[in-house]
VOBA-1610 file (N, C-alpha, C; in pm, whole numbers, padded with zeros to 5 digits, always signed):
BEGIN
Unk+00083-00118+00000Unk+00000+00000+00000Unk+00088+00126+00000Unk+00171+00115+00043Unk+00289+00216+00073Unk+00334+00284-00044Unk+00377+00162-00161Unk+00419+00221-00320Unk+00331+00303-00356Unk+00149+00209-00355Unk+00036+00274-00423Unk+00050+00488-00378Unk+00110+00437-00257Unk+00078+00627-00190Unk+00190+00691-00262Unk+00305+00663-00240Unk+00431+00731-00319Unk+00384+00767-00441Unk+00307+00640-00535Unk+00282+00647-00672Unk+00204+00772-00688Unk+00080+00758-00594Unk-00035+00873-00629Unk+00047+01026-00603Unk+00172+01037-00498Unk+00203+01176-00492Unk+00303+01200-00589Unk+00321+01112-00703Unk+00427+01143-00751Unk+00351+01165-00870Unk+00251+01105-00867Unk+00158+01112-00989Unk+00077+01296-00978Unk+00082+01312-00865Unk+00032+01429-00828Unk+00121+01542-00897Unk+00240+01539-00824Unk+00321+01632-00896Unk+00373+01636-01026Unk+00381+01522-01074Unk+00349+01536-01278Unk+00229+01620-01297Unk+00127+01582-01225Unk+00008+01654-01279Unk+00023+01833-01279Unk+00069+01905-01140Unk+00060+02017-01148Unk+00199+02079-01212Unk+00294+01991-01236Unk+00363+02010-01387Unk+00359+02029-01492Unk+00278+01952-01560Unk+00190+01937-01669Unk+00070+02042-01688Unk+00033+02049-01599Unk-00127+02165-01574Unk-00012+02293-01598Unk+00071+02294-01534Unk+00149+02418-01521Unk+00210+02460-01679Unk+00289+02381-01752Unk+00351+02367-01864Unk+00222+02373-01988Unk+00127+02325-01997Unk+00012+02295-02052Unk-00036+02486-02048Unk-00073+02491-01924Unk-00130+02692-01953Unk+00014+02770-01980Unk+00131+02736-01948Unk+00251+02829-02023Unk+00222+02829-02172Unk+00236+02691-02227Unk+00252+02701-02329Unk+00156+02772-02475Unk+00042+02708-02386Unk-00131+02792-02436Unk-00096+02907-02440Unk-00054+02967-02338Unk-00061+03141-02307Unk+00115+03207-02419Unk+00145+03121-02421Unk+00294+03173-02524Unk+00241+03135-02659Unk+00143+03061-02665Unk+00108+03054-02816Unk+00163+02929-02881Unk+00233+02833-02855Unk+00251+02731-02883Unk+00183+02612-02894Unk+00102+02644-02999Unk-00005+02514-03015Unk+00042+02383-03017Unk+00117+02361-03067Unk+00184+02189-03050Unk+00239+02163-02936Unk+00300+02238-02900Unk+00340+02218-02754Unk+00246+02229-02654Unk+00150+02262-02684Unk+00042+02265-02546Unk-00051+02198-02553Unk-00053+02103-02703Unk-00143+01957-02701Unk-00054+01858-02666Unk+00093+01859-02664Unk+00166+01739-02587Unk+00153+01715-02457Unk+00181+01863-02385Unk+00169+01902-02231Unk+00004+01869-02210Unk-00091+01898-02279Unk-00226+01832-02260Unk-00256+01706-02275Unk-00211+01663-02357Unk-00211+01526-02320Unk-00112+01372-02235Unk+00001+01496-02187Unk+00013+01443-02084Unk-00003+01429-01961Unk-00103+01561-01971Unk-00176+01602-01835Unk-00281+01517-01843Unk-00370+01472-01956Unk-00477+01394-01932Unk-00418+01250-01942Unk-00270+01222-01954Unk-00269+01074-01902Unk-00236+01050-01791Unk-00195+01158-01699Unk-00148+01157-01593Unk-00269+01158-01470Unk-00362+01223-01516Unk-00495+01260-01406Unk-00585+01137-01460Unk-00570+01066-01532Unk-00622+00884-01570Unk-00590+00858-01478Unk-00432+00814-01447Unk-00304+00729-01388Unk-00339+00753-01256Unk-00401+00895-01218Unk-00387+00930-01037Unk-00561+00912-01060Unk-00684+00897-01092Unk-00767+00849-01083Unk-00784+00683-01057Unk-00690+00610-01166Unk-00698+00440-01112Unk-00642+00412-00970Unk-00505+00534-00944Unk-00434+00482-00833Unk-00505+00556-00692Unk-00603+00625-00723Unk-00654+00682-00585Unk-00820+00522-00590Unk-00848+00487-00706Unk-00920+00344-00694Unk-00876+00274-00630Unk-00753+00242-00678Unk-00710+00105-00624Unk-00650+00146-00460Unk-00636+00296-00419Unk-00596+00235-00284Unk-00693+00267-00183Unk-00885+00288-00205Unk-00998+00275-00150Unk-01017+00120-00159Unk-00983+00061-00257Unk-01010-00097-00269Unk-00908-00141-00185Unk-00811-00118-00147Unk-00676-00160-00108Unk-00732-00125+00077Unk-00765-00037+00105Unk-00788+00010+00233Unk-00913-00075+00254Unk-01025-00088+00187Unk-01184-00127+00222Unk-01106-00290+00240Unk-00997-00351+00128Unk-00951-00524+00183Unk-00939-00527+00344Unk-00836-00405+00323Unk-00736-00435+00496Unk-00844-00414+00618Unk-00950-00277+00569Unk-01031-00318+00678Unk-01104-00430+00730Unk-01174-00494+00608Unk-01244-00611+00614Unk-01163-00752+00630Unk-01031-00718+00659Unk-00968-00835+00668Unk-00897-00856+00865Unk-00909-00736+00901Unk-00894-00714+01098Unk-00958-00785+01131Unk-00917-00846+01233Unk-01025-00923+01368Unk-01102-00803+01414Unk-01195-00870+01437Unk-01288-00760+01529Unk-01233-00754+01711Unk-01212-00609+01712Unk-01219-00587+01856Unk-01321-00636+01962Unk-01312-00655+02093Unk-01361-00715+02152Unk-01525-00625+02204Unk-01493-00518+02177Unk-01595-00364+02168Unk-01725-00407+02061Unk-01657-00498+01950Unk-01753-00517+01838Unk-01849-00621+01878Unk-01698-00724+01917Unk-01824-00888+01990Unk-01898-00830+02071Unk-01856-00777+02211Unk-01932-00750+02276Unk-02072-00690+02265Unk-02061-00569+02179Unk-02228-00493+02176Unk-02284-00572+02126Unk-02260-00707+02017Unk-02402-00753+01964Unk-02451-00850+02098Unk-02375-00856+02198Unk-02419-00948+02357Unk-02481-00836+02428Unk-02477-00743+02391Unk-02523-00641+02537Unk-02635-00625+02530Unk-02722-00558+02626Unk-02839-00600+02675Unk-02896-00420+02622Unk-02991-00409+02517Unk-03032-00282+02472Unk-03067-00160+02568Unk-03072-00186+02674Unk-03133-00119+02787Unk-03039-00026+02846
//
């Protein structure tokens, strides 16, 4: 799970690289250059969309995979009152 997090912040900072380089280049007038930087901004905000998936799926496993605390057994024994 650890990589998945590195991945997503590293994926992060390509992105506001790219976002960044992408409006330079728009704003200098460089049309070819600011559909490369765009489309590596939109493969990059794909890449940090699957990897922020996979580590809600990755977290929802590990939860559902804990023993239950003894707080959990207990209340379904306790007396509603």
């Amino acid at each position: 799970m650890r990589s998945a997090l590195c991945a997503g912040a590293i994926l992060l900072g390509l992105l506001l690289v790219s976002a960044s380089l992408w409006a330079l280049l728009h704003a200098v007038g460089d049309e070819a250059g600011a559909a490369g930087a765009k489309g590596v901004l939109l493969v990059t905000g794909v890449c940090w969309l699957l990897d922020f998936v996979f580590l809600v799926v990755l977290l929802t496993l590990a939860r559902l995979a804990e023993p239950q605390s003894k707080l959990d057994v207990n209340a379904d024994d306790a007396d509603p009152e």
